[in-house]
N, CA, C and O atoms as CSV, one atom per row, in Angstrom:
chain,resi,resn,atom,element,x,y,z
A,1,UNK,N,N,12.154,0.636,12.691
A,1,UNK,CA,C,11.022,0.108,13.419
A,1,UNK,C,C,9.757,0.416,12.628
A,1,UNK,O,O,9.624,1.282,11.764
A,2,UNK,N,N,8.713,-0.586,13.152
A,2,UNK,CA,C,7.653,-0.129,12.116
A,2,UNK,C,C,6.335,-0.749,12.941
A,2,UNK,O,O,6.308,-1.579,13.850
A,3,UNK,N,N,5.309,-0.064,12.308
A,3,UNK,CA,C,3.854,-0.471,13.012
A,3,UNK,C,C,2.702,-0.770,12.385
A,3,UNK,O,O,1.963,0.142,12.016
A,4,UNK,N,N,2.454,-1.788,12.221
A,4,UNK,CA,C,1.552,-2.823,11.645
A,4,UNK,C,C,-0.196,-2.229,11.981
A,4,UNK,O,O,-0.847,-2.298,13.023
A,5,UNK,N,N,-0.607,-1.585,10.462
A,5,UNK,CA,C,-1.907,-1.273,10.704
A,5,UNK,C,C,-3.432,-1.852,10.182
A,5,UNK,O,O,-4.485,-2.084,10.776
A,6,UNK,N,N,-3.093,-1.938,9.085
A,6,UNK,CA,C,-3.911,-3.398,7.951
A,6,UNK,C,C,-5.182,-2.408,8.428
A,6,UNK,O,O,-5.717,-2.587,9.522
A,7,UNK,N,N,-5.603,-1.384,7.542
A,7,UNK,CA,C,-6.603,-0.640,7.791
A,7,UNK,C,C,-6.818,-0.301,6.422
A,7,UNK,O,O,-5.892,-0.476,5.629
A,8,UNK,N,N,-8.175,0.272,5.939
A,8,UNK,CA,C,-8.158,0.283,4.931
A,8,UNK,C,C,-7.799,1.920,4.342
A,8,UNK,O,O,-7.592,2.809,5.168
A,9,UNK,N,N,-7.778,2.054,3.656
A,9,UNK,CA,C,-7.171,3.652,2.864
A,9,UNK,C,C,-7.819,4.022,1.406
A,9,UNK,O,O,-8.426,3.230,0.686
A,10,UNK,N,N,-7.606,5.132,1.185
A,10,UNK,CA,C,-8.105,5.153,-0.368
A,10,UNK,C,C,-6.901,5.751,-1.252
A,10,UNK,O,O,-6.148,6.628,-0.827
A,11,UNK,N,N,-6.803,5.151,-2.587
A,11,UNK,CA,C,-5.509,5.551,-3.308
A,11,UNK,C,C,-6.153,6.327,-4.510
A,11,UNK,O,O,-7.266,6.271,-5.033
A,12,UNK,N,N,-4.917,7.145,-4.771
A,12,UNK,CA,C,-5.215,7.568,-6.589
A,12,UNK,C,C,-4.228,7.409,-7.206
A,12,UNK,O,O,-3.153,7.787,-6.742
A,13,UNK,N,N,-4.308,6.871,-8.288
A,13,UNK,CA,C,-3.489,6.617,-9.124
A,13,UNK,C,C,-2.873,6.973,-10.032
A,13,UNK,O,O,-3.690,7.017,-10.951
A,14,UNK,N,N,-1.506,7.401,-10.562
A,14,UNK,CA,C,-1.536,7.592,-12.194
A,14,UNK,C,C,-0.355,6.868,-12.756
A,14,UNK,O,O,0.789,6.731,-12.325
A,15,UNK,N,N,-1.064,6.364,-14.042
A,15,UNK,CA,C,-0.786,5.547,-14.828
A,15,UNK,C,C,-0.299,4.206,-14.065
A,15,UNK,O,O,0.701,3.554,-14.364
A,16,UNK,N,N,-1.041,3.980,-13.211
A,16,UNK,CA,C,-1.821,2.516,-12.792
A,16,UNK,C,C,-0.687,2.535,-11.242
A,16,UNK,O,O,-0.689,1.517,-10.551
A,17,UNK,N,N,0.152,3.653,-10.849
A,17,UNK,CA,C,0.722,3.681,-10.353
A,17,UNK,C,C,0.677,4.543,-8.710
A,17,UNK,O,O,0.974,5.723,-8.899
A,18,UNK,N,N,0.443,4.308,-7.485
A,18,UNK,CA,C,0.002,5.290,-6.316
A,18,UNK,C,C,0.615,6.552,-6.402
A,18,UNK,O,O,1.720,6.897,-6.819
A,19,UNK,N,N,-0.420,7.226,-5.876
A,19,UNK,CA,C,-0.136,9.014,-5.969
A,19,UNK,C,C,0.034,9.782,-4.793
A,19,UNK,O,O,0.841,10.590,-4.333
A,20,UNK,N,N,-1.287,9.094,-4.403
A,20,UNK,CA,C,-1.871,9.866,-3.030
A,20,UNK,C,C,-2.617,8.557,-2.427
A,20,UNK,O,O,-3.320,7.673,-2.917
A,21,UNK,N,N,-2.212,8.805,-1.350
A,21,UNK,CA,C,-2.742,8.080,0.095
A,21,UNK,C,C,-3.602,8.735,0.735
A,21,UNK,O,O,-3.172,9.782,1.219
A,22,UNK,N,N,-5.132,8.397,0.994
A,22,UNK,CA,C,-5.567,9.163,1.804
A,22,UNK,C,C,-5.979,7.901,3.243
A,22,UNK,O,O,-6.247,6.706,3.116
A,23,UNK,N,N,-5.915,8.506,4.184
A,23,UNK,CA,C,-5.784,7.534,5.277
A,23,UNK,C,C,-6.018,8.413,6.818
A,23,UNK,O,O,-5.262,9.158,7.440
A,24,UNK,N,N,-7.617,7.874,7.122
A,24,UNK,CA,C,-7.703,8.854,8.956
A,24,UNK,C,C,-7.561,10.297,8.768
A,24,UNK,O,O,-6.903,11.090,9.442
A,25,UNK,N,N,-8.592,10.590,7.311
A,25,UNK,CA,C,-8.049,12.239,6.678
A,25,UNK,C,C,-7.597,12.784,6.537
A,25,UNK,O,O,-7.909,13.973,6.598
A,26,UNK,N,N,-6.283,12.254,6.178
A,26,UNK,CA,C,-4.982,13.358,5.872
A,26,UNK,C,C,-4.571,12.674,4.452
A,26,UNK,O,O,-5.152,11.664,4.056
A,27,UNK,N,N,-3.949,13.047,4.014
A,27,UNK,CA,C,-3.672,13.021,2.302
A,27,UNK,C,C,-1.878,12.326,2.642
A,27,UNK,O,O,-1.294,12.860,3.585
A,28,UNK,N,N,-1.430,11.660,2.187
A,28,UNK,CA,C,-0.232,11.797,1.985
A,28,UNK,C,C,0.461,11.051,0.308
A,28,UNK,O,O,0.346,10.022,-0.358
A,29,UNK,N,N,1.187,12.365,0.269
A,29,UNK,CA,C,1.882,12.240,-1.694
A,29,UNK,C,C,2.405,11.421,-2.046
A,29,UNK,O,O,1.760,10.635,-1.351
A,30,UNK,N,N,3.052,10.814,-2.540
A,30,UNK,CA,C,3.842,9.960,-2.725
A,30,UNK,C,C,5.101,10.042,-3.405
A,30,UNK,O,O,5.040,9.468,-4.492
A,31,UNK,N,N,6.602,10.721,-3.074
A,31,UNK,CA,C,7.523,10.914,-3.903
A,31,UNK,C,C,8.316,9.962,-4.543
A,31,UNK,O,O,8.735,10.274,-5.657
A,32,UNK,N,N,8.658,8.713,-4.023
A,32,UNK,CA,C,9.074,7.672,-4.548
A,32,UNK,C,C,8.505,6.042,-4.489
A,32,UNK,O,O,8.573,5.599,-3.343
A,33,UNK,N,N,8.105,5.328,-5.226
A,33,UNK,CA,C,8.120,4.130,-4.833
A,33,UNK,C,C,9.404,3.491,-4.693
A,33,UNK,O,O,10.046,3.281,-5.722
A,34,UNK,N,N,9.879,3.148,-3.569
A,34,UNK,CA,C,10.668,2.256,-3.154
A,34,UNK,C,C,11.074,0.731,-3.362
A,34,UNK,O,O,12.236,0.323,-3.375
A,35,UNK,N,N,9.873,-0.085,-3.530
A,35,UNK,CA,C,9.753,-1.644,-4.173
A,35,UNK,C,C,8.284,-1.588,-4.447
A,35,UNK,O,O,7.421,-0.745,-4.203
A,36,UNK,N,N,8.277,-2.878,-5.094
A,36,UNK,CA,C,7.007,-3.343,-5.651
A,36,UNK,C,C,6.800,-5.026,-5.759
A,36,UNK,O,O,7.573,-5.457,-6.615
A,37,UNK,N,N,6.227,-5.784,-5.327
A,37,UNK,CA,C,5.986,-7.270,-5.132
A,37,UNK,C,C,4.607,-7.644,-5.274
A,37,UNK,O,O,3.668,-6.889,-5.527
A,38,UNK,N,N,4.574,-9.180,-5.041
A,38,UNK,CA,C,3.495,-9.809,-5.400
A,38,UNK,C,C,3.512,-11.116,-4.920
A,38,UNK,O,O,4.166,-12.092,-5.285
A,39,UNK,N,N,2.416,-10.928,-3.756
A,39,UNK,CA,C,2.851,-12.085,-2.622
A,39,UNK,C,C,1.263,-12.680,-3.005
A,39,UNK,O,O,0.272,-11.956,-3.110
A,40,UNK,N,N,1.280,-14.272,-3.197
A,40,UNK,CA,C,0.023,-14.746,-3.305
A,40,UNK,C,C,0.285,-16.253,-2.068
A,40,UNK,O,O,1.133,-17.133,-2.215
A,41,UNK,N,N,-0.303,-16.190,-1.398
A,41,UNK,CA,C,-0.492,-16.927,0.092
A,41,UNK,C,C,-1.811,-18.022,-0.728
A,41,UNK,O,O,-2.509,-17.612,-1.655
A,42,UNK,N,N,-1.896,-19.155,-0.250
A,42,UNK,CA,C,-2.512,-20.369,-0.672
A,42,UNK,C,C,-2.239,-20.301,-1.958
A,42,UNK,O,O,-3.346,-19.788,-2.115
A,43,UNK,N,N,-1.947,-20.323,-2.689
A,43,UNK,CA,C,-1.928,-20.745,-4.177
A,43,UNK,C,C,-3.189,-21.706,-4.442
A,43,UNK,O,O,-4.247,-21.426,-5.006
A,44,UNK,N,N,-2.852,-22.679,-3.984
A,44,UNK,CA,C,-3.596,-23.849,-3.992
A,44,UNK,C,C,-5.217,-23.712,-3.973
A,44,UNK,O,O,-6.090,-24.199,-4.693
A,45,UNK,N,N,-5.256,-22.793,-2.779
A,45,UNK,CA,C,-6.635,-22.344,-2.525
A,45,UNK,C,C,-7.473,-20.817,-3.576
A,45,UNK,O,O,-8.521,-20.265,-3.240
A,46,UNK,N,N,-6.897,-20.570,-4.432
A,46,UNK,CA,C,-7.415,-19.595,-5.561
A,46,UNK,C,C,-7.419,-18.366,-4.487
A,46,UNK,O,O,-8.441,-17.698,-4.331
A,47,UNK,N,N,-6.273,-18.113,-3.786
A,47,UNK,CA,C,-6.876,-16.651,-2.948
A,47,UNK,C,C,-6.183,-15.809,-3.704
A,47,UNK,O,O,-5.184,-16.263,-4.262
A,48,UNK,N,N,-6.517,-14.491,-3.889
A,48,UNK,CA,C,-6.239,-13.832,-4.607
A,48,UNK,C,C,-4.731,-12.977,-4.288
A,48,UNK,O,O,-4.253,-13.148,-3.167
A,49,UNK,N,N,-4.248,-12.383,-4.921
A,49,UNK,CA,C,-3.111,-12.258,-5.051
A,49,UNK,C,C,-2.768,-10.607,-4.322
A,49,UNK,O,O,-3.434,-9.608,-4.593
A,50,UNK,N,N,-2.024,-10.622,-3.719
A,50,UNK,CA,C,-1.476,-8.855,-2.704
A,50,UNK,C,C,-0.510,-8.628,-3.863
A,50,UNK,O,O,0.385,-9.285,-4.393
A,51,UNK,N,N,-1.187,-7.149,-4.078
A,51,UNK,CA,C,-0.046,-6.538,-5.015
A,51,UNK,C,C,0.411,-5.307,-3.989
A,51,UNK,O,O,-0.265,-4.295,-3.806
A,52,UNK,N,N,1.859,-5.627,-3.272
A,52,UNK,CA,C,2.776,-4.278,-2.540
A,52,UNK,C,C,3.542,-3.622,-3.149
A,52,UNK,O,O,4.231,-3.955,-4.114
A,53,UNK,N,N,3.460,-2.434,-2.514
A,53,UNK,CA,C,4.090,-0.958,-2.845
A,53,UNK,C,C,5.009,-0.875,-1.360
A,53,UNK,O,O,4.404,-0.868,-0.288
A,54,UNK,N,N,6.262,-0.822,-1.401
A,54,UNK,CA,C,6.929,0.415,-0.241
A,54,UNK,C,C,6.837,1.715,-1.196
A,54,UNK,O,O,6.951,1.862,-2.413
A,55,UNK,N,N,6.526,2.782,0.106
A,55,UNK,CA,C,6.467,3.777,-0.799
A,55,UNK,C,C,6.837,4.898,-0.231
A,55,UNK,O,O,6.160,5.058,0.784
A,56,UNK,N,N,7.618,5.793,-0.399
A,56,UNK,CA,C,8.152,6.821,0.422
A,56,UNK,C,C,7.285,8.348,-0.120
A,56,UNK,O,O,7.353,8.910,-1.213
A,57,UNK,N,N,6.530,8.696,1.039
A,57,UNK,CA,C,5.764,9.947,1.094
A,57,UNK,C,C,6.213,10.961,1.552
A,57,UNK,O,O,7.336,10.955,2.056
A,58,UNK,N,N,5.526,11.978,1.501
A,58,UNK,CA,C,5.655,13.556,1.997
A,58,UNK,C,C,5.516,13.524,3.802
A,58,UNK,O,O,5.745,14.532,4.471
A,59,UNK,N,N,5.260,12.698,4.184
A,59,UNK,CA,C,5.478,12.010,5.773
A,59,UNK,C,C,5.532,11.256,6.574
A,59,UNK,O,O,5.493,11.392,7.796
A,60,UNK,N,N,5.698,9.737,5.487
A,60,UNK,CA,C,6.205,8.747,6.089
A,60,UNK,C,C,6.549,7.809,4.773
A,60,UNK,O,O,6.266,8.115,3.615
A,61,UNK,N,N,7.349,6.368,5.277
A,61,UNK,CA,C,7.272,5.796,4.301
A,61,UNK,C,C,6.796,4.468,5.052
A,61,UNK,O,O,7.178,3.817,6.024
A,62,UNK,N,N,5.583,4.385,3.939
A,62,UNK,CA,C,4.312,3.090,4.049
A,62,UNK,C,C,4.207,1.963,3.152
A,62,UNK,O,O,4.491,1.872,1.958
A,63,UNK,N,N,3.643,0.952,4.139
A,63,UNK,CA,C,4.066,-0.246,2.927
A,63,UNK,C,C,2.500,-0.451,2.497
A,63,UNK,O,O,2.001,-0.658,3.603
A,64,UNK,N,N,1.460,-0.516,1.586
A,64,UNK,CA,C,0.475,-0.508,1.286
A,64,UNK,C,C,0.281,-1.800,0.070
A,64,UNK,O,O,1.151,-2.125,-0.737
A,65,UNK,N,N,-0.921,-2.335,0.179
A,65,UNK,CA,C,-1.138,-3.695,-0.838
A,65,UNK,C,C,-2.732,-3.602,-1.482
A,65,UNK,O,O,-3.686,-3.230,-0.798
A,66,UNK,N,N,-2.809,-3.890,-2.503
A,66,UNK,CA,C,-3.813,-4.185,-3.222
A,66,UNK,C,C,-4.753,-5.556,-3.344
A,66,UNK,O,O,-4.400,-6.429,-4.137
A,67,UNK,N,N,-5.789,-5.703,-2.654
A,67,UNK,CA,C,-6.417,-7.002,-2.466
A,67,UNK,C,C,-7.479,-6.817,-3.976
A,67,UNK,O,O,-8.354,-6.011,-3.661
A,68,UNK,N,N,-7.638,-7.169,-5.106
A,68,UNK,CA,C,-9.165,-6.770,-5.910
A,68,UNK,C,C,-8.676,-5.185,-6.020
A,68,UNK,O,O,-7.659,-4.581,-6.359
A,69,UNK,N,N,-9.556,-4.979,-5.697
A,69,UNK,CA,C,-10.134,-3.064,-5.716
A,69,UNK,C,C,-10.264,-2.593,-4.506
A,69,UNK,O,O,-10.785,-1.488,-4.349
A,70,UNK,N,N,-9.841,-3.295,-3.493
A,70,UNK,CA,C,-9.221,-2.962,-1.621
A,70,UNK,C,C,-8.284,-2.410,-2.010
A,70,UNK,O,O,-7.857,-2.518,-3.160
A,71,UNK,N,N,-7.602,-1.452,-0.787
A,71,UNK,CA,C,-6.304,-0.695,-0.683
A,71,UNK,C,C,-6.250,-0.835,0.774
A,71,UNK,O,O,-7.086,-0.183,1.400
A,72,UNK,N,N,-5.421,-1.567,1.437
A,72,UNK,CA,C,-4.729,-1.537,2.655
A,72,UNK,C,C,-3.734,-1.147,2.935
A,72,UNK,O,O,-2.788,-1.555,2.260
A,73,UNK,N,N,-3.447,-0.144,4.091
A,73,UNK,CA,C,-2.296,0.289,5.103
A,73,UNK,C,C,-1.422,-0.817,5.534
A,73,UNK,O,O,-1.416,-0.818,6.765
A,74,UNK,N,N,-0.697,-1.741,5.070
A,74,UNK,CA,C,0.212,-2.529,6.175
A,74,UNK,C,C,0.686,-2.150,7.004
A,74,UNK,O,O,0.396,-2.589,8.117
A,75,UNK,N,N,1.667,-1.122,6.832
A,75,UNK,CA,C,2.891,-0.894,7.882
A,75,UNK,C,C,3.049,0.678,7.610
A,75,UNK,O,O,2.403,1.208,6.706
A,76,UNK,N,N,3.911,1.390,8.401
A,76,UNK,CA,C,4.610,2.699,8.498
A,76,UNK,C,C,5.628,2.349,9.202
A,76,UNK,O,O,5.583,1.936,10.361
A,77,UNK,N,N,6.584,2.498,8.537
A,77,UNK,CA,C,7.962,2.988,8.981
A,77,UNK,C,C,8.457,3.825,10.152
A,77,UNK,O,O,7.778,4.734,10.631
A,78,UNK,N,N,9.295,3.590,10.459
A,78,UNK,CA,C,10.146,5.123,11.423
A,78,UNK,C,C,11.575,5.401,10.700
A,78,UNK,O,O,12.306,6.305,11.105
């Protein structure tokens, strides 16, 4: 089951890759990425392209996307 949040978050990165989640002030690590995709919705219309991460953390595993230089929360897992 899972719960749909589309909020925004702040990431760090290394080597172009998520580290840390920070999100509603709590930090969470990141031990594995799980998948990685690239969903671009209108084509047609030049909208820019969601780059997703599933990603399994130190206390949940979150699905998070890259709009530009945005970082959004999609989802959390159970």
């Amino acid at each position: 089951m899972s719960k749909a949040y589309h909020e925004a978050i702040d990431v760090t990165l290394t080597d172009r890759q998520p580290q840390t989640i920070i999100w509603r002030m709590s930090t969470y690590t990141v031990l594995q990425t799980l998948d990685r995709w690239i969903l671009q919705n209108k084509w047609w219309e030049r909208e820019e392209k969601r780059l997703y991460y599933l990603l399994e953390t130190n206390r949940a595993t979150m699905e998070i996307y890259r709009v530009g230089p945005k970082w959004v929360l999609a989802r959390i897992m159970d």
